[in-house]
MARMI-921619 format. One record per residue (C-alpha): residue number from 0; residue in three letters; chain; x, y, z. Coordinates in steps of 0.05 Angstrom, whole numbers. Layout:
 seq type mol     px     py     pz
 NUM  ALA   A      X      Y      Z
...
//
This chain:
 seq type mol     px     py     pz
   0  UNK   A   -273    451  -1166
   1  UNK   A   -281    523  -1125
   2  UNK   A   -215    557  -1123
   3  UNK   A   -178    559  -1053
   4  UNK   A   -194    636  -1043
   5  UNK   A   -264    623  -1052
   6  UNK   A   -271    577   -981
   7  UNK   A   -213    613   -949
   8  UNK   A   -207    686   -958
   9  UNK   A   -262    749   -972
  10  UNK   A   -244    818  -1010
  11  UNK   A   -193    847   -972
  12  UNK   A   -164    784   -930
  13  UNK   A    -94    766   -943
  14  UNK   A    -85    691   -968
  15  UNK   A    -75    644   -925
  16  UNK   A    -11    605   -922
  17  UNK   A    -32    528   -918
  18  UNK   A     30    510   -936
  19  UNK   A     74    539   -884
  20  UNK   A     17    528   -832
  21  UNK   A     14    458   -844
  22  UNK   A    102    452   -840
  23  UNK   A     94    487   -779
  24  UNK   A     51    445   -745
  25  UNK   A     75    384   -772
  26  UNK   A    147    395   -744
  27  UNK   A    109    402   -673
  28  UNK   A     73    346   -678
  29  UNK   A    127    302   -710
  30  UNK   A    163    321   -645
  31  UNK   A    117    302   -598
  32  UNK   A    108    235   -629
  33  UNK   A    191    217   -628
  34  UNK   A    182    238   -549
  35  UNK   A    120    201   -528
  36  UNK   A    153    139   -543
  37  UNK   A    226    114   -527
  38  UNK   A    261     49   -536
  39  UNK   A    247     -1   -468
  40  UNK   A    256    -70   -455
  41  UNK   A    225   -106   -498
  42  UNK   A    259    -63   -549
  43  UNK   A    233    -99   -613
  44  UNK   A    159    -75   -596
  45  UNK   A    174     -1   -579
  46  UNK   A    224     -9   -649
  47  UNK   A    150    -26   -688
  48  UNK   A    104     19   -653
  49  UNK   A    156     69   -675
  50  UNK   A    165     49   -739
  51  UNK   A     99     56   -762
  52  UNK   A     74    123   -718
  53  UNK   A    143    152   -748
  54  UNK   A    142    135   -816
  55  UNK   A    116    204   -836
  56  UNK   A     44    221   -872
  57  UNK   A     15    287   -867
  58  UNK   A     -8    287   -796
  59  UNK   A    -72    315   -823
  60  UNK   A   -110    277   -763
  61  UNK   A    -64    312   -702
  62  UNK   A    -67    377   -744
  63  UNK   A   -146    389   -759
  64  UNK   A   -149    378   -663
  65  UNK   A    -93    428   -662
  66  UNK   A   -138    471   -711
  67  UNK   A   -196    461   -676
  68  UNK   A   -174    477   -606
  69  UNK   A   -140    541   -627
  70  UNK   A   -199    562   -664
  71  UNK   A   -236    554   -607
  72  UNK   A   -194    599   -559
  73  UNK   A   -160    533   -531
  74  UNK   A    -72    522   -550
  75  UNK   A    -38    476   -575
  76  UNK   A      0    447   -514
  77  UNK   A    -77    433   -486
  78  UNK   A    -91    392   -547
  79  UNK   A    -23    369   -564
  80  UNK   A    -34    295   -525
  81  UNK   A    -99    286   -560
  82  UNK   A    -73    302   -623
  83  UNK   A     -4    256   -612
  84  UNK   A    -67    191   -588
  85  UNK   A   -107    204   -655
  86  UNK   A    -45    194   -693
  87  UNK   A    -37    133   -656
  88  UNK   A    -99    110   -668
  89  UNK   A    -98    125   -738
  90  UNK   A    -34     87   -743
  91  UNK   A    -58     26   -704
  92  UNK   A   -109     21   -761
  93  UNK   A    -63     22   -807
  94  UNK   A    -23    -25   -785
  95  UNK   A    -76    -85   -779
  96  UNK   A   -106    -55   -837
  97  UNK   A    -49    -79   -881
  98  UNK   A    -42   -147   -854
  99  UNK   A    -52   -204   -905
 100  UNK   A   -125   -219   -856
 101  UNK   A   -148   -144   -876
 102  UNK   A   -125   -118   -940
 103  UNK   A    -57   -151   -949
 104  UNK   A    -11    -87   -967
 105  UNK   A     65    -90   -974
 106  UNK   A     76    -18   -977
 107  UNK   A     53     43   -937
 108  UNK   A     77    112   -938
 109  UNK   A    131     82   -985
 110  UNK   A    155     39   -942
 111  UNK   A    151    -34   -933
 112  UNK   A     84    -46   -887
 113  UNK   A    100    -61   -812
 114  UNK   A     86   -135   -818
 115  UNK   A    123   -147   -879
 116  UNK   A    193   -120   -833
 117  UNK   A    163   -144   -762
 118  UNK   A    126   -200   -778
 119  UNK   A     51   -213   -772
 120  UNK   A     52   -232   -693
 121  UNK   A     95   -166   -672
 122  UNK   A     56   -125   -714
 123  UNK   A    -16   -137   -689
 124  UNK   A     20   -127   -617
 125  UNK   A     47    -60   -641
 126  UNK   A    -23    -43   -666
 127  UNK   A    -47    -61   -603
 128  UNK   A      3    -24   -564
 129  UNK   A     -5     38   -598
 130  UNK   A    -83     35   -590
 131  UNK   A    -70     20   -509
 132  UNK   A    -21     73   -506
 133  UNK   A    -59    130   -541
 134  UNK   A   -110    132   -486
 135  UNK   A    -62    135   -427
 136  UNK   A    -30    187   -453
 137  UNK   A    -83    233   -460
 138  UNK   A   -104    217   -389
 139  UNK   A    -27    228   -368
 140  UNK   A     -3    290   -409
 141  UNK   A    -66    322   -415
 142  UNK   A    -49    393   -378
 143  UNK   A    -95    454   -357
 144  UNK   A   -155    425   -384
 145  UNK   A   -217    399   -332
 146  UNK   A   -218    329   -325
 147  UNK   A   -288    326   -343
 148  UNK   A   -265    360   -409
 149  UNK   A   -209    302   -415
 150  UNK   A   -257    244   -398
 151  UNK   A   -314    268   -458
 152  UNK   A   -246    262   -504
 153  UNK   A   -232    190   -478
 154  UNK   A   -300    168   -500
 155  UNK   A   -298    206   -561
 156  UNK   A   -232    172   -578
 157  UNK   A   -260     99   -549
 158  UNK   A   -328    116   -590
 159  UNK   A   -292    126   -662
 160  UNK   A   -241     71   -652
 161  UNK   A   -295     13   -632
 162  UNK   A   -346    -22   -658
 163  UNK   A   -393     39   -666
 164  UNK   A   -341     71   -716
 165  UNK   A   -263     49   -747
 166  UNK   A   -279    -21   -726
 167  UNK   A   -354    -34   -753
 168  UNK   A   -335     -3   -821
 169  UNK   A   -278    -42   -829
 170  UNK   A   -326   -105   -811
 171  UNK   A   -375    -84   -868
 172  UNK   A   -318    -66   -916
 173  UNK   A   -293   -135   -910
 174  UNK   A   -366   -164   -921
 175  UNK   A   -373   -122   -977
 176  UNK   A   -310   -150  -1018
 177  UNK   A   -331   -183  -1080
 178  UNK   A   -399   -159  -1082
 179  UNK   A   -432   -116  -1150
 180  UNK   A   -495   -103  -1112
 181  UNK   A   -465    -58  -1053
 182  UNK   A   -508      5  -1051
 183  UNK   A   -489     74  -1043
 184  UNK   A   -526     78   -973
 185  UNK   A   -470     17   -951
 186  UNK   A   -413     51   -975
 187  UNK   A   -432    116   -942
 188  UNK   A   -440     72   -876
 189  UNK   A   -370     38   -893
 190  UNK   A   -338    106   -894
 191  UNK   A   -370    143   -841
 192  UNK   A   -351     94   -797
 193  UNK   A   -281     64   -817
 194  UNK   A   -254    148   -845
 195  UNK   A   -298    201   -825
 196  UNK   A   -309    172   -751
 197  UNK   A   -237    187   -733
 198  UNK   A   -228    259   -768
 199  UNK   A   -294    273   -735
 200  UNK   A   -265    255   -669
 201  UNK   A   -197    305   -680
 202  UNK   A   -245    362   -698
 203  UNK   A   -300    352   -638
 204  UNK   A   -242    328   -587
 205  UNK   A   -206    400   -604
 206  UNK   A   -268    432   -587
 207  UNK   A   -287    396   -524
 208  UNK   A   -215    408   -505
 209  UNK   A   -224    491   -505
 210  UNK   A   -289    479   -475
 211  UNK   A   -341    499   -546
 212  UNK   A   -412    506   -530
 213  UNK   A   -456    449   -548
 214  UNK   A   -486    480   -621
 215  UNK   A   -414    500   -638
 216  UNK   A   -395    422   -628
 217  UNK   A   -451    399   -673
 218  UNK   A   -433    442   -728
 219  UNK   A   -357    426   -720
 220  UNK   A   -382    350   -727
 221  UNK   A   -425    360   -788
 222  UNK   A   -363    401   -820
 223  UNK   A   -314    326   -795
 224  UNK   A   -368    293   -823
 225  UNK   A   -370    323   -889
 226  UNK   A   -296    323   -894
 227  UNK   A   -292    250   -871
 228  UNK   A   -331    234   -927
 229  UNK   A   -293    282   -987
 230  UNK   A   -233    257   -956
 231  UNK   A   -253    175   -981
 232  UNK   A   -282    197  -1041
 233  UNK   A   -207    231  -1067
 234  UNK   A   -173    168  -1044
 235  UNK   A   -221    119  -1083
 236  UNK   A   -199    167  -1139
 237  UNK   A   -132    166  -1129
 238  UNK   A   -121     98  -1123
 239  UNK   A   -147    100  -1205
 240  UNK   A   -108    155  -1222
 241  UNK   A    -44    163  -1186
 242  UNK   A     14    118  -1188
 243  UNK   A     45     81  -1132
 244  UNK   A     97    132  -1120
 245  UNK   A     49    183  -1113
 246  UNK   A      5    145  -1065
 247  UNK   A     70    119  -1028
 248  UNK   A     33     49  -1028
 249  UNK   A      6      3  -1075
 250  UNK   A    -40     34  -1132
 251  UNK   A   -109     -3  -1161
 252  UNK   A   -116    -46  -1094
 253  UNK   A   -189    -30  -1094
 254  UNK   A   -194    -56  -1163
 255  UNK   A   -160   -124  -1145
 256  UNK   A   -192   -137  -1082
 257  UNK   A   -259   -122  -1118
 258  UNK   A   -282    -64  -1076
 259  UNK   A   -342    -21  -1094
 260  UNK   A   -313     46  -1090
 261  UNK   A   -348    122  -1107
 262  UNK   A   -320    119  -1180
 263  UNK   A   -340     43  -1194
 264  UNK   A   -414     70  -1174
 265  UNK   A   -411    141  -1189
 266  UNK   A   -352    153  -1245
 267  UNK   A   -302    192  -1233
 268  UNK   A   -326    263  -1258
 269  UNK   A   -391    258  -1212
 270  UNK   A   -343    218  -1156
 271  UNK   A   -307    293  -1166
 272  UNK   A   -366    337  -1163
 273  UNK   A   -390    299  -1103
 274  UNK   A   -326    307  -1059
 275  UNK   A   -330    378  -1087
 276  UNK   A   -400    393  -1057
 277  UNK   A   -385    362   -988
 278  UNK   A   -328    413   -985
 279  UNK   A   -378    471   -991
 280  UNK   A   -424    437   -937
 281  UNK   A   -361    437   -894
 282  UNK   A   -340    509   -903
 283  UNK   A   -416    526   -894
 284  UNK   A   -408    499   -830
 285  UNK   A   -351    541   -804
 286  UNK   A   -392    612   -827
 287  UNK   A   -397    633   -760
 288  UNK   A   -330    619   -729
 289  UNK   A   -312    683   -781
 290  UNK   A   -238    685   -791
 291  UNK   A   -211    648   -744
 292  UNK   A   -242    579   -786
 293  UNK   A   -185    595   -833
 294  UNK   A   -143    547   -828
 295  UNK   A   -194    493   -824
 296  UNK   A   -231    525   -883
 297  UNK   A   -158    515   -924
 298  UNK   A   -146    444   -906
 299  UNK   A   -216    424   -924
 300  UNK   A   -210    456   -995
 301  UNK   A   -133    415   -995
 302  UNK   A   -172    350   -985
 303  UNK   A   -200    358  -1052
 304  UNK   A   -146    382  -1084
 305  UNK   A    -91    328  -1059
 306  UNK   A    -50    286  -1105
 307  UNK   A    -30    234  -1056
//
């Protein structure tokens, strides 16, 4: 594994604090999540659209389009209703993702899974809320930006979230259950589509937001991309290695729902060397952004190095 300083810092740099970057910007975006959505009539499906988009996580998704717009000379109140509609997304997914149709989780984030508190019907509805939702509010908070520049994020955001991304992986995922003969070249499409498509959206959808040229955008895809990927490789490891406390929901489901994962094809040491070397390709990616990249440079070298 290449030590942080390596992707994030050259001689004479002072380290940079991922840490305290990442508490800062979680608090904001935290924030702006409790705000966007308040109790209404019918209260019980505003109390599980909460529940879920509240329930904590790292808020890695919001963070890297914060990241990205910054970087790109953009701030953080342009991007902050993009980034608040990706976690939404992100937690729409997780939500019908756990339901005994998908992969049948009781816990998530350590807590009891939205459908095992709301039942199944009010929890596909909050799902689908939160999915609805997420796209009027970037069209209704989204301030000082062109709307041109707001309408390429709506189709980003409608791109990763349908059929040609989160959904269609989750499709093949689901074929794939129970198979031995699922080849690397499916998996890849599996995770591209149902993780990376997402995280590729935050990054691009910062960009677009601060206005990036065109080349900058495809390297800031290619750098999603290769993070997307990283990113599912550590959780097919964790969910061997760490324990359900660690994970905050149920360890070895992979296992039991007779998944091919990137250990069961690779083992774990290459599964490690592989996430490893799609980290470099990131941080190759962000050479000429110079030292403003920072910050994305340090959370693609955390993906790796994550514990839960």
């Amino acid at each position: 594994m290449v030590a942080a300083d390596n992707l994030q810092m050259t001689q004479g740099e002072t380290p940079f604090d991922l840490s305290a970057y990442l508490q800062e910007r979680q608090a904001l975006v935290e924030a702006a999540l409790d705000n966007a959505i308040t109790l209404t009539y019918p209260e019980k499906i505003y109390e599980a659209m909460r529940y879920s988009l509240l329930a904590g996580g790292k808020r890695l998704r919001p963070i890297l389009c914060l990241a990205t717009c910054e970087m790109a000379g953009g701030t953080i109140e342009m991007a902050m209703p993009t980034a608040c509609a990706l976690e939404m997304i992100h937690t729409m997914s997780l939500i019908h993702d756990d339901l005994p149709a998908m992969d049948n989780d009781d816990y998530r984030r350590g807590q009891l899974t939205n459908h095992k508190v709301y039942g199944e019907d009010i929890a596909i509805l909050a799902g689908d809320g939160l999915l609805a939702y997420a796209f009027e509010f970037v069209a209704a908070n989204t301030q000082s930006v062109p709307a041109e520049r707001v309408l390429q994020v709506i189709l980003r955001l409608g791109r990763a979230v349908g059929a040609a991304g989160l959904v269609g992986g989750q499709v093949v995922d689901l074929e794939s259950e129970g198979k031995s003969d699922v080849s690397v070249e499916t998996l890849n499409f599996i995770h591209t589509h149902k993780t990376a498509a997402l995280l590729e959206a935050c990054v691009v959808c910062g960009g677009i937001l601060a206005g990036i040229p065109e080349p900058d955008l495809q390297r800031l895809s290619r750098y999603a991309q290769n993070i997307g990927l990283a990113f599912q490789i550590v959780d097919d490891i964790l969910d061997i290695t760490a324990t359900q406390e660690e994970l905050g929901k149920t360890a070895g489901k992979d296992l039991q729902a007779q998944k091919v994962t990137y250990p069961s094809l690779w083992g774990l040491e290459e599964s490690q060397r592989q996430a490893q070397q799609l980290i470099e390709s990131a941080a190759a990616e962000l050479t000429p952004f110079g030292e403003k990249a920072r910050p994305l440079l340090a959370i693609a070298n955390f993906i790796t190095s994550r514990t839960h």
